[in-house]
MIMILUM-124906 format. One record per residue (C-alpha): residue in three letters; y, z, x. Coordinates in steps of 0.5 Angstrom, whole numbers, padded with zeros to 4 digits. Layout:
BEGIN
<pt><residu>ALA</residu><yy>Y</yy><zz>Z</zz><xx>X</xx></pt>
...
% end
This chain:
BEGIN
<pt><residu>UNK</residu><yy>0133</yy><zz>0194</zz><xx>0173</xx></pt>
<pt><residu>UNK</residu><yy>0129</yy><zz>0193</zz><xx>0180</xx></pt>
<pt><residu>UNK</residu><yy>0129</yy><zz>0200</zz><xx>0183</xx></pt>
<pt><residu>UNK</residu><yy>0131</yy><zz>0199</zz><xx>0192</xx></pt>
<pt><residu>UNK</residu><yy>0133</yy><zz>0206</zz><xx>0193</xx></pt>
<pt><residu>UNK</residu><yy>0128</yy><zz>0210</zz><xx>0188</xx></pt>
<pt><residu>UNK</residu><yy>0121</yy><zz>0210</zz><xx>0185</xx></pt>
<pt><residu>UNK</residu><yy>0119</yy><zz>0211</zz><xx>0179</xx></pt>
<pt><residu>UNK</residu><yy>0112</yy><zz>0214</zz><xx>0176</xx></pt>
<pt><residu>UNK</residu><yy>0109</yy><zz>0217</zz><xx>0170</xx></pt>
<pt><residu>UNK</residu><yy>0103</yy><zz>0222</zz><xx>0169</xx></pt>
<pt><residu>UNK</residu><yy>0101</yy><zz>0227</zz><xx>0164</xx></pt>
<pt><residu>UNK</residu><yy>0108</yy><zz>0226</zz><xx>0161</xx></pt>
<pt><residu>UNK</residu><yy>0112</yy><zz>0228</zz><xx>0167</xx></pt>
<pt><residu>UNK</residu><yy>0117</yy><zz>0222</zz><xx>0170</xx></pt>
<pt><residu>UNK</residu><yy>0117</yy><zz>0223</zz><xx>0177</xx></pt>
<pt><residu>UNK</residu><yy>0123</yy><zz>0220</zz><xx>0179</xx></pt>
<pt><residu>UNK</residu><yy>0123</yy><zz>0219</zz><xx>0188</xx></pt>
<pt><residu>UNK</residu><yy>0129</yy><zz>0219</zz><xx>0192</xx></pt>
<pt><residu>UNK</residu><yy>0127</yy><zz>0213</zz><xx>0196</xx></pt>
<pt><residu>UNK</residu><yy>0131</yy><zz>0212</zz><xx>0203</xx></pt>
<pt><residu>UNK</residu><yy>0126</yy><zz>0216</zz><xx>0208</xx></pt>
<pt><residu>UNK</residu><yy>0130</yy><zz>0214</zz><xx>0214</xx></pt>
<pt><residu>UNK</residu><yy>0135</yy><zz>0217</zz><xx>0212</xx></pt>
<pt><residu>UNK</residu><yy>0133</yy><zz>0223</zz><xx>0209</xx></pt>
<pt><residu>UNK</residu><yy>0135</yy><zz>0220</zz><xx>0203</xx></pt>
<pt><residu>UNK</residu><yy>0143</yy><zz>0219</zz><xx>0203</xx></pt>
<pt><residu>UNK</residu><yy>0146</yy><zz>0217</zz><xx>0197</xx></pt>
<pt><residu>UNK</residu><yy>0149</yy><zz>0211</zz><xx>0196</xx></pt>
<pt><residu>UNK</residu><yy>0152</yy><zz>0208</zz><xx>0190</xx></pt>
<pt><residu>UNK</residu><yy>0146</yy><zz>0203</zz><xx>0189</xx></pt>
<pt><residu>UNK</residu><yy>0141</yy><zz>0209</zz><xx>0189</xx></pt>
<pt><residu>UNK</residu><yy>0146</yy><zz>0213</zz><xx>0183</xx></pt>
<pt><residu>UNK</residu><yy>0146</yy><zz>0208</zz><xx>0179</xx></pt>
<pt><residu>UNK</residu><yy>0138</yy><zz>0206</zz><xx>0180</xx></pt>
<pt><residu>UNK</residu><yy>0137</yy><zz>0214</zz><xx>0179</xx></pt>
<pt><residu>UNK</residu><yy>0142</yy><zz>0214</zz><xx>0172</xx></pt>
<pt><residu>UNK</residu><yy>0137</yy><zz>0208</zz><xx>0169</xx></pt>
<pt><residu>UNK</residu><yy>0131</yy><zz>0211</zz><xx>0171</xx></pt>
<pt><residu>UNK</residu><yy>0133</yy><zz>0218</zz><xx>0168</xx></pt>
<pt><residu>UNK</residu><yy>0136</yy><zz>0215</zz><xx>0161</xx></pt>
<pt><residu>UNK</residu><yy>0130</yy><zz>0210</zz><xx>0161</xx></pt>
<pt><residu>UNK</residu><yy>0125</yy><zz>0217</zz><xx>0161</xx></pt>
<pt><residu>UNK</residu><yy>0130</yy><zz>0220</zz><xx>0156</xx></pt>
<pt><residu>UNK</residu><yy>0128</yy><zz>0215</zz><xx>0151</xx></pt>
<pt><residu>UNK</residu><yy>0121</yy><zz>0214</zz><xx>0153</xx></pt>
<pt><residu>UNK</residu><yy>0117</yy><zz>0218</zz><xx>0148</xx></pt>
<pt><residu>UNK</residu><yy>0111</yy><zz>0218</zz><xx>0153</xx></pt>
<pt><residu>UNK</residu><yy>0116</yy><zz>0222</zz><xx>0159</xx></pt>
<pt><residu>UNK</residu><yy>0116</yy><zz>0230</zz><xx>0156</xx></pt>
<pt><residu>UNK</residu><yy>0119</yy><zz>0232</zz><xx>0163</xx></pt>
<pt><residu>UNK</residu><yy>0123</yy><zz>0229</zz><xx>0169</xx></pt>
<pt><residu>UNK</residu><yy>0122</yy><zz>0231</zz><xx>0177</xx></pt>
<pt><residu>UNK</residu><yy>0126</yy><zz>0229</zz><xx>0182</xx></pt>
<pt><residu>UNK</residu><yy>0124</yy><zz>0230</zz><xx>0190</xx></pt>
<pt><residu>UNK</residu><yy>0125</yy><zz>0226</zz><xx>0196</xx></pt>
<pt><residu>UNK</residu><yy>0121</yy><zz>0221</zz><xx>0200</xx></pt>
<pt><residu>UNK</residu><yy>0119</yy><zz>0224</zz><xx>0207</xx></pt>
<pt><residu>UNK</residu><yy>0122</yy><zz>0231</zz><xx>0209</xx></pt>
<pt><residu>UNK</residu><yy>0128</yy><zz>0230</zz><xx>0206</xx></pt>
<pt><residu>UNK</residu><yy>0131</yy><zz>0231</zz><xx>0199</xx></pt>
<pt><residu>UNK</residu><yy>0137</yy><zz>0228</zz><xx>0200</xx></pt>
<pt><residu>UNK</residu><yy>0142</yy><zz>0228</zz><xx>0206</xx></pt>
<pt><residu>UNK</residu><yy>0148</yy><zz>0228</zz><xx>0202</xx></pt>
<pt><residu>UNK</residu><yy>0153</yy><zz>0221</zz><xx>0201</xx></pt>
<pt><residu>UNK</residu><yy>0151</yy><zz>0216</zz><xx>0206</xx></pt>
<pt><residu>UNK</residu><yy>0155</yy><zz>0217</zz><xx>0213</xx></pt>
<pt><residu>UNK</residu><yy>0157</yy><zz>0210</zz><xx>0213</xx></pt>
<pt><residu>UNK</residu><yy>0161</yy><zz>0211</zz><xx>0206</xx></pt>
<pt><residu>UNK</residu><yy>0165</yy><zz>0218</zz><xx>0210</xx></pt>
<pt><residu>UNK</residu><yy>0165</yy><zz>0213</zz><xx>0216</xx></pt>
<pt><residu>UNK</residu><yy>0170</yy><zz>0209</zz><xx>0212</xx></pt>
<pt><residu>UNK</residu><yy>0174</yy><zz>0214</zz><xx>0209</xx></pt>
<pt><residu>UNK</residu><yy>0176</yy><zz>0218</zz><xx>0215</xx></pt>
<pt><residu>UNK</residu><yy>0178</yy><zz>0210</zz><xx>0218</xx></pt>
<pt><residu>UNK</residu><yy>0182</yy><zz>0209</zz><xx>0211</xx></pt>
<pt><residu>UNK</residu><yy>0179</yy><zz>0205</zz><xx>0207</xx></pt>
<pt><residu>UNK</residu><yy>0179</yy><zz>0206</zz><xx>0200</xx></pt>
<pt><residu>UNK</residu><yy>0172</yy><zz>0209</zz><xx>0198</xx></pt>
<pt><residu>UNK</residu><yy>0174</yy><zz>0213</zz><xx>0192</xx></pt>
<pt><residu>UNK</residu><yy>0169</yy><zz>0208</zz><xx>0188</xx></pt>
<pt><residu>UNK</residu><yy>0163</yy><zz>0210</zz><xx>0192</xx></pt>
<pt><residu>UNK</residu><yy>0166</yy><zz>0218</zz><xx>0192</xx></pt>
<pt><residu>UNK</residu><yy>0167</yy><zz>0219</zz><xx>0185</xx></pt>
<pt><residu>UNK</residu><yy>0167</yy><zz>0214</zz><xx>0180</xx></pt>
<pt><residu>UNK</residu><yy>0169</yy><zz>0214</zz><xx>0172</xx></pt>
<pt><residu>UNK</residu><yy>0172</yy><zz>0220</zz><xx>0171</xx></pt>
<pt><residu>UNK</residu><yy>0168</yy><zz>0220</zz><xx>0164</xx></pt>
<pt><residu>UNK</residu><yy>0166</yy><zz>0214</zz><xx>0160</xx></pt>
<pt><residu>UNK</residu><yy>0169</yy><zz>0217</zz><xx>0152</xx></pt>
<pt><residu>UNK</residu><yy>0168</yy><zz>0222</zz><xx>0148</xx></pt>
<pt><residu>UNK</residu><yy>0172</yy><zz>0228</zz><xx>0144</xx></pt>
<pt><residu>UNK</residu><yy>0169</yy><zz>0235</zz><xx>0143</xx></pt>
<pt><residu>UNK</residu><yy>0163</yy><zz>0239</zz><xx>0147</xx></pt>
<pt><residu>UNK</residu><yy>0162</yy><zz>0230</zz><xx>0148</xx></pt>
<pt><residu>UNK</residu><yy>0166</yy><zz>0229</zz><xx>0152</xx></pt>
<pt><residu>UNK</residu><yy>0164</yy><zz>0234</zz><xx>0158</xx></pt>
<pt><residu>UNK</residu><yy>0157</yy><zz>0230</zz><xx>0157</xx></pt>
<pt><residu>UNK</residu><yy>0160</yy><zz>0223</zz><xx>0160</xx></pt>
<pt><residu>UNK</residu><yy>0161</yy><zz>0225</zz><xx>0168</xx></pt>
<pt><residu>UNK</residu><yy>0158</yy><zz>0224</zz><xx>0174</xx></pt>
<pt><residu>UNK</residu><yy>0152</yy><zz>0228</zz><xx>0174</xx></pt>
<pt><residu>UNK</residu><yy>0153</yy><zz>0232</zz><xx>0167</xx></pt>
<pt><residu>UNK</residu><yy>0150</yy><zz>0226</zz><xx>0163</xx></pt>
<pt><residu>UNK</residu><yy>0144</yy><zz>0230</zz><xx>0166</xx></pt>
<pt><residu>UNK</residu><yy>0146</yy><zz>0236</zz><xx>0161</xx></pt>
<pt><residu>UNK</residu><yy>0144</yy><zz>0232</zz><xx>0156</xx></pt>
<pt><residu>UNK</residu><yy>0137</yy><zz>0229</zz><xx>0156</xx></pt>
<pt><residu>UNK</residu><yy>0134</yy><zz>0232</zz><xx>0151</xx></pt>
<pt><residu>UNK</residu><yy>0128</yy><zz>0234</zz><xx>0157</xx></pt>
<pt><residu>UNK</residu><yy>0127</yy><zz>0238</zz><xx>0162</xx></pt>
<pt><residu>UNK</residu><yy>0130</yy><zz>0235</zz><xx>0168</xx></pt>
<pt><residu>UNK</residu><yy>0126</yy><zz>0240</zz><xx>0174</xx></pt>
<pt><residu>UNK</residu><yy>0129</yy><zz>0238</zz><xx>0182</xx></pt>
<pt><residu>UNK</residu><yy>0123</yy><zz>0238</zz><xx>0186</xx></pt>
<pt><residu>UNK</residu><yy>0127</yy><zz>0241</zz><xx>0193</xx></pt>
<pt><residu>UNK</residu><yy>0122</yy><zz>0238</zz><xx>0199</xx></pt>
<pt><residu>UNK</residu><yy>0127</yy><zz>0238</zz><xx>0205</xx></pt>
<pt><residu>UNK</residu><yy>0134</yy><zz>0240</zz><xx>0206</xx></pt>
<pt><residu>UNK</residu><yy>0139</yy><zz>0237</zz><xx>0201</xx></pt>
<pt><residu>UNK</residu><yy>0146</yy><zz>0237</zz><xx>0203</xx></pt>
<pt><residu>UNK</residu><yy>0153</yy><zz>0234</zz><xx>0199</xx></pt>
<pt><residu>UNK</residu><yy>0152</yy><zz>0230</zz><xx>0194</xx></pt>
<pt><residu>UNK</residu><yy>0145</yy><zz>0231</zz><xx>0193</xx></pt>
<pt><residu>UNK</residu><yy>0145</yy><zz>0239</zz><xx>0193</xx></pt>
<pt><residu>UNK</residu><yy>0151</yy><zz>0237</zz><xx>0187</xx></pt>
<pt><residu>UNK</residu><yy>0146</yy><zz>0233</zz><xx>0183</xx></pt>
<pt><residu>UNK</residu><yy>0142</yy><zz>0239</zz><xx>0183</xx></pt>
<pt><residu>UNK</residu><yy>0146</yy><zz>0244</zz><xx>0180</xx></pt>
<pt><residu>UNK</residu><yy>0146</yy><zz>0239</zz><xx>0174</xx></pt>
<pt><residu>UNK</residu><yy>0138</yy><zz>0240</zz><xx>0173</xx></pt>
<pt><residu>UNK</residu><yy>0135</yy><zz>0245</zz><xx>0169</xx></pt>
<pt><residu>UNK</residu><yy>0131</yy><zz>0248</zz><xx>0174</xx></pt>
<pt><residu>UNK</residu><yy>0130</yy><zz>0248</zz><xx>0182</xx></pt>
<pt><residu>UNK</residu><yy>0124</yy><zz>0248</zz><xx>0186</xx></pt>
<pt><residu>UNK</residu><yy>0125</yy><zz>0248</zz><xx>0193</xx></pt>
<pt><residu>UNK</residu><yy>0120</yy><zz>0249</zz><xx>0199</xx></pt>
<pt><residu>UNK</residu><yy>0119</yy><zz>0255</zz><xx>0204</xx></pt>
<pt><residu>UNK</residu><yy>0124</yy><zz>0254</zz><xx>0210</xx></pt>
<pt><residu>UNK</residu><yy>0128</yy><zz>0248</zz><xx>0208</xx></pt>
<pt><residu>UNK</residu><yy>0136</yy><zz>0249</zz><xx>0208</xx></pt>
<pt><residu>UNK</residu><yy>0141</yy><zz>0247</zz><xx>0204</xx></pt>
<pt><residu>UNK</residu><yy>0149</yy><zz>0246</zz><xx>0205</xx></pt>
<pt><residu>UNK</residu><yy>0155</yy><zz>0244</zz><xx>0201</xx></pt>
<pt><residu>UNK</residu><yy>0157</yy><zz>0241</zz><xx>0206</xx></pt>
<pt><residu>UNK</residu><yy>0164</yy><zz>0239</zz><xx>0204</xx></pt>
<pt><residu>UNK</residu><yy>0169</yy><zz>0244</zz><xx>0207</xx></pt>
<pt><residu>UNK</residu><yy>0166</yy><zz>0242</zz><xx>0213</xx></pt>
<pt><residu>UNK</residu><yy>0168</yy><zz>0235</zz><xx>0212</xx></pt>
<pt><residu>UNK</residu><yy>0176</yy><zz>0237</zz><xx>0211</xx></pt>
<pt><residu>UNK</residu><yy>0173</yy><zz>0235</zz><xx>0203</xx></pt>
<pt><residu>UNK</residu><yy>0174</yy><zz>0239</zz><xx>0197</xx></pt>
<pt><residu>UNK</residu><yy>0168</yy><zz>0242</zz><xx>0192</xx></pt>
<pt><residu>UNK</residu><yy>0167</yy><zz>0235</zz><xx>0188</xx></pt>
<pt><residu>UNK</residu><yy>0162</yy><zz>0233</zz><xx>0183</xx></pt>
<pt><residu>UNK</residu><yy>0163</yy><zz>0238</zz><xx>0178</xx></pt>
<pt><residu>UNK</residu><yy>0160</yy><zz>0244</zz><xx>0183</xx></pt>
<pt><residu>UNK</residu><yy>0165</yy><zz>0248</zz><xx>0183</xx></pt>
<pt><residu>UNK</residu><yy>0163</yy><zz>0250</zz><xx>0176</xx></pt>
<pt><residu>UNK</residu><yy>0157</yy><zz>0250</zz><xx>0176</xx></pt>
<pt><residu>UNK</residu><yy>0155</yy><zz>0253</zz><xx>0182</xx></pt>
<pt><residu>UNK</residu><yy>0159</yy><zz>0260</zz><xx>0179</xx></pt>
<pt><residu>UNK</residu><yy>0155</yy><zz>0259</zz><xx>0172</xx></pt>
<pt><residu>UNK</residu><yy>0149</yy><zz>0259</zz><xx>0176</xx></pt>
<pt><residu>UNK</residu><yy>0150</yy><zz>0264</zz><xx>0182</xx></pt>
<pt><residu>UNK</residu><yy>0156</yy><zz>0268</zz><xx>0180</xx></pt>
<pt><residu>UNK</residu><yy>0163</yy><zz>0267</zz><xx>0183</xx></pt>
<pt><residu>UNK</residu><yy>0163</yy><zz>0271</zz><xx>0189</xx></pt>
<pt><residu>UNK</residu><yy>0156</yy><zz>0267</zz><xx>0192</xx></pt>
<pt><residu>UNK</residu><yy>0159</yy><zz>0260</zz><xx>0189</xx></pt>
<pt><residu>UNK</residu><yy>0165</yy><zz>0261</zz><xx>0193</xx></pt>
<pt><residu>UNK</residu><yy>0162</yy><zz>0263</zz><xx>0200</xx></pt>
<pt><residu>UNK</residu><yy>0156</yy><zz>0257</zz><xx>0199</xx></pt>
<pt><residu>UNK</residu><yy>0163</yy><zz>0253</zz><xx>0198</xx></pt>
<pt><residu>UNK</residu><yy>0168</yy><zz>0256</zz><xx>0203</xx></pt>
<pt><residu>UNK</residu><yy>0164</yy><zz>0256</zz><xx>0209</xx></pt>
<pt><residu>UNK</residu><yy>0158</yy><zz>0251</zz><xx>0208</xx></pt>
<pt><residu>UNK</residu><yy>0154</yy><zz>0254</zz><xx>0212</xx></pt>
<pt><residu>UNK</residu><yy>0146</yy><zz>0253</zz><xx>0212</xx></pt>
<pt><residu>UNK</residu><yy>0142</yy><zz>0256</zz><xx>0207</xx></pt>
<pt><residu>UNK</residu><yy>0135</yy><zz>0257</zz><xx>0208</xx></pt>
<pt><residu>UNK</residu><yy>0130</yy><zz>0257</zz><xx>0201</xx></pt>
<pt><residu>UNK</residu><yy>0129</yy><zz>0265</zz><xx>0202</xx></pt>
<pt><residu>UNK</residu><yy>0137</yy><zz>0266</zz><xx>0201</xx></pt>
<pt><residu>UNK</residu><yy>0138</yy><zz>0261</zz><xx>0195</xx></pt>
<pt><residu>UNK</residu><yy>0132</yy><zz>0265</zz><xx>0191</xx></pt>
<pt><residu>UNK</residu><yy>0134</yy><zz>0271</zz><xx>0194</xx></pt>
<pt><residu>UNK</residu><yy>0141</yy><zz>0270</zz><xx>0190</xx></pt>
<pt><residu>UNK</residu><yy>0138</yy><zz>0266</zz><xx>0184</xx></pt>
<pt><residu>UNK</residu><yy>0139</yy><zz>0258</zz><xx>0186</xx></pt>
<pt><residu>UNK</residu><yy>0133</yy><zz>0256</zz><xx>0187</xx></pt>
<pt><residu>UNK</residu><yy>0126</yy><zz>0258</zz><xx>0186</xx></pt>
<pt><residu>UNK</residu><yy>0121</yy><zz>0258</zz><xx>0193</xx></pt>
<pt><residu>UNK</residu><yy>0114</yy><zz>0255</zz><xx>0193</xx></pt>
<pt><residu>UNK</residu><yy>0110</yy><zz>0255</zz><xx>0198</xx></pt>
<pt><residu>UNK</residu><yy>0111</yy><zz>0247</zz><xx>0202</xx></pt>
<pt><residu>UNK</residu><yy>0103</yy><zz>0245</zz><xx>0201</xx></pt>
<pt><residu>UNK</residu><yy>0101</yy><zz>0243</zz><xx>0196</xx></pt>
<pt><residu>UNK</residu><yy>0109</yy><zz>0243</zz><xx>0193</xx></pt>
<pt><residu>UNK</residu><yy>0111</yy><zz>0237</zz><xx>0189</xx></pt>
<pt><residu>UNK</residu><yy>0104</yy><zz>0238</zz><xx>0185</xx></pt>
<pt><residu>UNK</residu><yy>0105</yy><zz>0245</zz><xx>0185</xx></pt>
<pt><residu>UNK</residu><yy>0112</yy><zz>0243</zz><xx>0181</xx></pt>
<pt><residu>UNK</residu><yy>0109</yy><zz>0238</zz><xx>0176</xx></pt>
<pt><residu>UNK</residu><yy>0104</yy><zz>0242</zz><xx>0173</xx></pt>
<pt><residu>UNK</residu><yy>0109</yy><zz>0246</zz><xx>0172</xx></pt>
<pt><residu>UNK</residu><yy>0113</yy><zz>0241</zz><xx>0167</xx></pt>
<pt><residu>UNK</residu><yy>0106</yy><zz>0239</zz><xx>0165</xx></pt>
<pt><residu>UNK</residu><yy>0105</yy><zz>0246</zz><xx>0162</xx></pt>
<pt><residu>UNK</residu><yy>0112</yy><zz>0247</zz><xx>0160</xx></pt>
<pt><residu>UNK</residu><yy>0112</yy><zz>0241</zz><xx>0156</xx></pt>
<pt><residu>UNK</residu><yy>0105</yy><zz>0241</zz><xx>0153</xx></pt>
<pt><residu>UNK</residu><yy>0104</yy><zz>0249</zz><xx>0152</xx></pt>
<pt><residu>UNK</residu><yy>0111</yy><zz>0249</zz><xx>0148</xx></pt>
<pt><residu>UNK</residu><yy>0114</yy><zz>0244</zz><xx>0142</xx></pt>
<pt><residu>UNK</residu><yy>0118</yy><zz>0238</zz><xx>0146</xx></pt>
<pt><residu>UNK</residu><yy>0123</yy><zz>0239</zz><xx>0140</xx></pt>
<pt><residu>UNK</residu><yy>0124</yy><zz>0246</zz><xx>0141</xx></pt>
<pt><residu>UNK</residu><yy>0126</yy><zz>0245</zz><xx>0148</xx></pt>
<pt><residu>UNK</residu><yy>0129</yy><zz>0239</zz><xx>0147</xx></pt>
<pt><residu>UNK</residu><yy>0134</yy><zz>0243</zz><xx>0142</xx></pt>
<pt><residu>UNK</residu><yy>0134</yy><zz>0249</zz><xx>0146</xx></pt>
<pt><residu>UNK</residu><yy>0137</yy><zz>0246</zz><xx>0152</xx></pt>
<pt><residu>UNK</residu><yy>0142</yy><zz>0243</zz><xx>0148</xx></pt>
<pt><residu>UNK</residu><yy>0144</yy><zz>0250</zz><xx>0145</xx></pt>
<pt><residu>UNK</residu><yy>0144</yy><zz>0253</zz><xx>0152</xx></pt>
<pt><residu>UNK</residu><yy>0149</yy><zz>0247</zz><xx>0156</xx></pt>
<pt><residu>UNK</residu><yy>0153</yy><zz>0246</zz><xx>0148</xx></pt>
<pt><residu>UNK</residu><yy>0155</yy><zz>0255</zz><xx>0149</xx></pt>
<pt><residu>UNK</residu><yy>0158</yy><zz>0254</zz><xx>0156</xx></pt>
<pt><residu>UNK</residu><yy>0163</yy><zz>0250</zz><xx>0151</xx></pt>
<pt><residu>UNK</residu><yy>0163</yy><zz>0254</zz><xx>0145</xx></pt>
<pt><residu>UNK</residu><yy>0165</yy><zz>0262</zz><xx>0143</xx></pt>
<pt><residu>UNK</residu><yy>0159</yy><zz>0267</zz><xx>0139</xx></pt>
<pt><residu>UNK</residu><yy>0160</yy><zz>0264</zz><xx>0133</xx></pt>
<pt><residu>UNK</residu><yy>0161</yy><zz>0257</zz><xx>0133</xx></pt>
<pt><residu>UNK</residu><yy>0154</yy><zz>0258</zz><xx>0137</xx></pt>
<pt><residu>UNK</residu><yy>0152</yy><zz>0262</zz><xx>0132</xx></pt>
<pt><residu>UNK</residu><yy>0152</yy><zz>0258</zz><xx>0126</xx></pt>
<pt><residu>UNK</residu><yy>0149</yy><zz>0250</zz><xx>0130</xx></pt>
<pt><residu>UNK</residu><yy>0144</yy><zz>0256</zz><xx>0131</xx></pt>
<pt><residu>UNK</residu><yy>0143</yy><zz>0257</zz><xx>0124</xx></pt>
<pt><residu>UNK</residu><yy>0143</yy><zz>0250</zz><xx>0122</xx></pt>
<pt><residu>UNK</residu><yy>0139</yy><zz>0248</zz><xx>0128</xx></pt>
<pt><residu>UNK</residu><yy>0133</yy><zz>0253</zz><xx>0125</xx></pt>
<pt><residu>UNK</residu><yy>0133</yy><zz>0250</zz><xx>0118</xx></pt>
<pt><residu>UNK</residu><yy>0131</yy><zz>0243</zz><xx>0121</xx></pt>
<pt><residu>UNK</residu><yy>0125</yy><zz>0246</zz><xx>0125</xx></pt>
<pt><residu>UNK</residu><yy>0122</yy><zz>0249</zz><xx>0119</xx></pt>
<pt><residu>UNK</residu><yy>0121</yy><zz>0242</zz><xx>0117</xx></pt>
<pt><residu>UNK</residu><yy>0119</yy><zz>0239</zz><xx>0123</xx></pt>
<pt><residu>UNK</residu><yy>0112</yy><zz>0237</zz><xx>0124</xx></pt>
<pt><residu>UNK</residu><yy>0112</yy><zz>0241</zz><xx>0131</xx></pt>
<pt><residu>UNK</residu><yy>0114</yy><zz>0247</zz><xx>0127</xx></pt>
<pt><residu>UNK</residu><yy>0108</yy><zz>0246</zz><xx>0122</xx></pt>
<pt><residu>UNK</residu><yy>0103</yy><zz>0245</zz><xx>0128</xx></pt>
<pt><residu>UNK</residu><yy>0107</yy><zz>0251</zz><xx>0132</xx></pt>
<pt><residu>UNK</residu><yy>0104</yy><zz>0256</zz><xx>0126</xx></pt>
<pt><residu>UNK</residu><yy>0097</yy><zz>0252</zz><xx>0125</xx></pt>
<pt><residu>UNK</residu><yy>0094</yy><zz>0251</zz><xx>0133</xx></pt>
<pt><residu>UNK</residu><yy>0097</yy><zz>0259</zz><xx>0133</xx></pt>
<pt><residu>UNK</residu><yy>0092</yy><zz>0261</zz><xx>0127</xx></pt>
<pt><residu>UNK</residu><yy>0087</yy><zz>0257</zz><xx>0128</xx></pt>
<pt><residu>UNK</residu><yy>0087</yy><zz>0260</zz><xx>0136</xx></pt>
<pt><residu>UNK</residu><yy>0087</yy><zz>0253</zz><xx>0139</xx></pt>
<pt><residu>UNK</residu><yy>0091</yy><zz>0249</zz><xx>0145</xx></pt>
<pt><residu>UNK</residu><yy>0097</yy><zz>0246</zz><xx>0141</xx></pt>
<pt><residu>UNK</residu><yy>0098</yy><zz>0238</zz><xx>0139</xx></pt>
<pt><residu>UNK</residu><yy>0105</yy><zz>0237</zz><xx>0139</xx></pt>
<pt><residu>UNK</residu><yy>0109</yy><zz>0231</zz><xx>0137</xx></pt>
<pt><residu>UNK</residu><yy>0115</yy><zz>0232</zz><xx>0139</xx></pt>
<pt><residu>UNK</residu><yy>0118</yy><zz>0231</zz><xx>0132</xx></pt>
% end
């Protein structure tokens, strides 16, 4: 695919994925979602990718859905396609929570880390909350934005949001849609604050470190154990766990976890 609306580069294993509409604070577009998908699931199987940042072009991150989309709906027009298409594309069990929107993302077996550069709003803020971390910059702000809009919490936010700050901080961010700065949203456990110099490298070495300093099989299988226990009880977690354990002590990055530890070196893990 030949990316519009987004770019794409990767260093040092880390895929840095740029929202990439700066003129407009980077409003989502059906053209950027479906560029963001390709990108992100090229990243998943490539096996020189170890993690995947987010950010945004220029100052902002992302505005939320473009106003001409909100334009249109508040004139009638049936834009139910660009607010919310496929409601899933298959699968039973645990699988099926994995085929929506932004829940795809639950699933890469990576570190998907959003890099916050500016205010994030909407759509934009909901595609966060579907990361494994978020990292925003000192003094920007964020919205739900959607009660302001006459809208409903869409994009599977009103289950995530609660699961990440509890029901009573999920429930005034939504109710109210007021602007947050990046000191509350760390303050109630969103987001983490880093310092705006120096803030995208500063998010990059981190994914640098966490993905060559521990097995990028363990986090692979860990990050699917943490989303999978949001949908099972303590022993269905209890016993995948078990079985999970068995296979790493016949995984190569088992045997290089227990030979760089002897041997008191950096680790070379293979991701196998």
């Amino acid at each position: 695919m030949k990316y519009e609306q987004i770019t794409v580069a990767t260093t040092s294993h880390v895929c840095t994925v740029t929202l990439n509409r700066a003129d407009k604070l980077n409003a989502w577009t059906q053209r950027m979602e479906s560029e963001f998908r390709h990108a992100v699931e090229a990243a998943a199987v490539d096996s020189n990718v170890r993690a995947i940042v987010v950010t945004g072009a220029g100052r902002g991150f992302c505005s939320g859905a473009d106003m001409s989309i909100l334009e249109a709906g508040a004139a009638g027009v049936d834009v139910s396609g660009e607010a919310s298409p496929e409601a899933g594309t298959g699968g039973t069990g645990i699988a099926a929570n994995y085929t929506h929107r932004f829940s795809y993302l639950l699933r890469v077996p990576k570190p998907i880390i959003a890099a916050i550069n500016g205010p994030v709003a909407g759509i934009g803020l909901c595609m966060t909350m579907f990361c494994d971390f978020r990292y925003m910059a000192q003094g920007q702000k964020l919205t739900t934005a959607f009660a302001k809009r006459g809208l409903i919490a869409e994009h599977g936010i009103s289950w995530m949001l609660p699961r990440l700050v509890g029901p009573m901080n999920a429930m005034d961010l939504l109710f109210s849609a007021r602007t947050v700065m990046t000191n509350e949203a760390a303050a109630i456990g969103l987001v983490k604050e880093l310092p705006v110099d120096g803030f995208l490298t500063a998010v990059q070495d981190i994914a640098r470190d966490m993905v060559q300093l521990a097995s990028p099989r363990s986090i692979g299988v860990i990050k699917r154990q943490v989303y999978d226990s949001l949908f099972q009880n303590l022993d269905e977690a209890w016993r995948r766990a078990d079985q999970d354990m068995v296979a790493s002590f016949s995984s190569e990055d088992f045997r290089e976890g227990v030979a760089h530890f002897v041997e008191k070196r950096a680790p070379a893990f293979t991701g196998r």
